[in-house]
C-alpha positions, 0 to 999 in steps of 0.5 A, a space after each residue: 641390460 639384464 633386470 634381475 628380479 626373478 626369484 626361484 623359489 626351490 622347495 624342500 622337496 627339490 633338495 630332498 629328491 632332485 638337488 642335481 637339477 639346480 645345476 641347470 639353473 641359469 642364475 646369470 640372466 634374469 634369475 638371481 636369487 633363490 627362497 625355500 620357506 626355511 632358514 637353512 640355506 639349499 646346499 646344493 645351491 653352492 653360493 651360486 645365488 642369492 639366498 632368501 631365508 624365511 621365519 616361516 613361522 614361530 618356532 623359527 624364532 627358537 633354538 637351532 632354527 634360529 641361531 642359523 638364521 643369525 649365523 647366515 650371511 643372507 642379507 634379505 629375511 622373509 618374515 611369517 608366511 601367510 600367518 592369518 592362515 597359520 594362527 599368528 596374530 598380529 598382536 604376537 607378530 609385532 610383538 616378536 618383531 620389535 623384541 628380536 627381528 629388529 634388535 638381532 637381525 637389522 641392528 646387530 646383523 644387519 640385515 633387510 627385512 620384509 613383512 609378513 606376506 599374506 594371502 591376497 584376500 580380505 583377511 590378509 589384506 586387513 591382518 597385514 594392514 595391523 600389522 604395518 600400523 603396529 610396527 609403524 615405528 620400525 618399518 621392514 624394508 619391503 612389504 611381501 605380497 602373494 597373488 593367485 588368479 587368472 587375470 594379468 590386470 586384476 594382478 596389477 591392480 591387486 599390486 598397485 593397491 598395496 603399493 599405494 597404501 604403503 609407497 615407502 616400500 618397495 613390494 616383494 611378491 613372494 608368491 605368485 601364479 596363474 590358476 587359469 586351466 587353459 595352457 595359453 591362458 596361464 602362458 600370458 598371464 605369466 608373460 603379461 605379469 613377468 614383463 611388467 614387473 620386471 619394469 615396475 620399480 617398486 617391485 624389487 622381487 618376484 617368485 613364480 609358483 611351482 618349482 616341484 615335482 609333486 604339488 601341495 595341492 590342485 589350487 595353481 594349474 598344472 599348466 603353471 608347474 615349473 617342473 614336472 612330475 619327473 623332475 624335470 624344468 618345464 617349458 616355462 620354467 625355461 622361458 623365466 630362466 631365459 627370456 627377456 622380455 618374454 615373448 608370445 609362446 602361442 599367436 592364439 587368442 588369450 582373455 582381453 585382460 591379459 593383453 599388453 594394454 597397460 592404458 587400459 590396465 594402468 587404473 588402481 583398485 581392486 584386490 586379490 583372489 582368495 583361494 577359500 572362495 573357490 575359482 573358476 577355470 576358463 570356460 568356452 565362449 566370451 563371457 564378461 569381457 573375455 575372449 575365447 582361448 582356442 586351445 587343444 583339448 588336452 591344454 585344459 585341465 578340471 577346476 581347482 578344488 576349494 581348499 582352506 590354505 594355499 601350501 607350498 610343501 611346507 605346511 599342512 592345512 587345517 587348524 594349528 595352535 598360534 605360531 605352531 610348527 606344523 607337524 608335516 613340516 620339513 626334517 633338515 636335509 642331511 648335508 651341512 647347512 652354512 
């Protein structure tokens, strides 16, 4: 039997400059619903899956962005993305929460809700954690969850964390991506990661970062793109559409902590990697309990640079007033929405 909790999330930009390519897309196998950190839902999707509507940020709760949201038949909202980087406290968060998502999206429209999805570091950590104790009283359905590393055990233990501090919930990961410069490296993690969830049951969804043709920023590896620079689906794009389980692309040597050894993997603990505290990419040599990735010389790409937000093509960094609508923010594509 096909689980199917992969999420394709097709940003903007896809919709922008190469809609046709969503026709390649097999939504029949593990691949089954579709996200793009708007409300408006990708024309060129058809009804061909499932449609993941998001408040990304404030304005999304006004006027016209709003009453699409009212008017889609999508039965999953994604509420705020990372709003600790985006100014939105969770004062605001659940006061908006309890005076309109609630009221108009569940009661009247019916719909399932997931909490805000923050960064995988202190700061998201301890802002979702407010608001869950601020919406005690009306709970979204889901708890959404963003994680970025390098290491398939630090993931699993990031995951674990949150589901035991809200078990009521099942975790949708909204985001996720290996950061690893070594091509096998980023291989397992996304094989190692993907095969788990996919038998973890509560984890209801998952989306794989990198479905455009040009990245937000250097943060996720190249070797992570879904897509190419020419608009074309990668080799492991391919791989998530098709495989399942996801078989060993490469017989080399990855890190110790990305082998399928969930007895050794299977204790809790540990957190998220933040973006703001720069990583490292993999270096030659064992070091802290890794092996060597024999790769070719070309496999490997420079170090990620630090950066203040962890975009997706719908936002810009630097600092924004509380909720406001980030300037470089998507213009609505021309077609009709639904």
């Amino acid at each position: 039997m096909v689980v199917r909790k992969r999420c394709l999330a097709w940003d903007w930009t896809d919709t922008r400059d190469c809609p046709q390519l969503i026709n390649k897309v097999d939504f029949d196998g593990p691949m089954h619903s579709v996200s793009n950190w708007n409300v408006w839902e990708p024309p060129e999707l058809k009804g061909r899956a499932d449609f993941r509507p998001m408040i990304h940020l404030q304005p999304e709760l006004e006027g016209e962005e709003w009453q699409t949201l009212l008017k889609s038949d999508a039965e999953i909202v994604h509420y705020f993305n990372e709003p600790e980087r985006n100014g939105i406290s969770c004062d605001l968060a659940a006061q908006k929460w309890h005076d309109q998502v609630v009221p108009q999206l569940r009661k009247l429209h019916h719909k399932k809700l997931v909490s805000p999805s923050c960064a995988g570091d202190d700061a998201g950590i301890a802002w979702l954690k407010d608001f869950m104790n601020k919406v005690k009283d009306d709970p979204p359905d889901f708890v959404g969850v963003h994680y970025y590393g390098d290491h398939a055990a630090d993931a699993k233990k990031f995951l674990q964390k949150i589901h035991e501090e809200y078990p009521k919930q099942k975790l949708i990961v909204s985001e996720i991506a290996c950061i690893s410069r070594n091509k096998k490296n980023v291989y397992a993690f996304t094989r190692n990661m993907a095969n788990w969830m996919d038998q973890t049951d509560w984890i209801f969804e998952y989306t794989f970062f990198g479905c455009l043709k040009t990245m937000p920023d250097d943060f996720v590896s190249p070797q992570a793109r879904l897509m190419s620079q020419q608009g074309q689906f990668t080799k492991l794009m391919k791989i998530l559409m098709h495989q399942q389980p996801i078989t060993k692309a490469h017989k080399d040597k990855v890190q110790a902590s990305d082998k399928d050894d969930d007895a050794k993997e299977g204790h809790t603990g540990g957190g998220g990697k933040s973006p703001d505290e720069g990583q490292h990419h993999d270096q030659p040599g064992k070091k802290g309990g890794q092996e060597e990735a024999q790769d070719e010389p070309d496999d490997d790409d420079p170090p990620p640079k630090p950066r203040k937000w962890k975009g997706n093509g719908n936002k810009s960094g630097g600092d924004e007033k509380e909720g406001s609508k980030d300037e470089h923010a998507p213009a609505k594509p021309d077609e009709p929405k639904k």
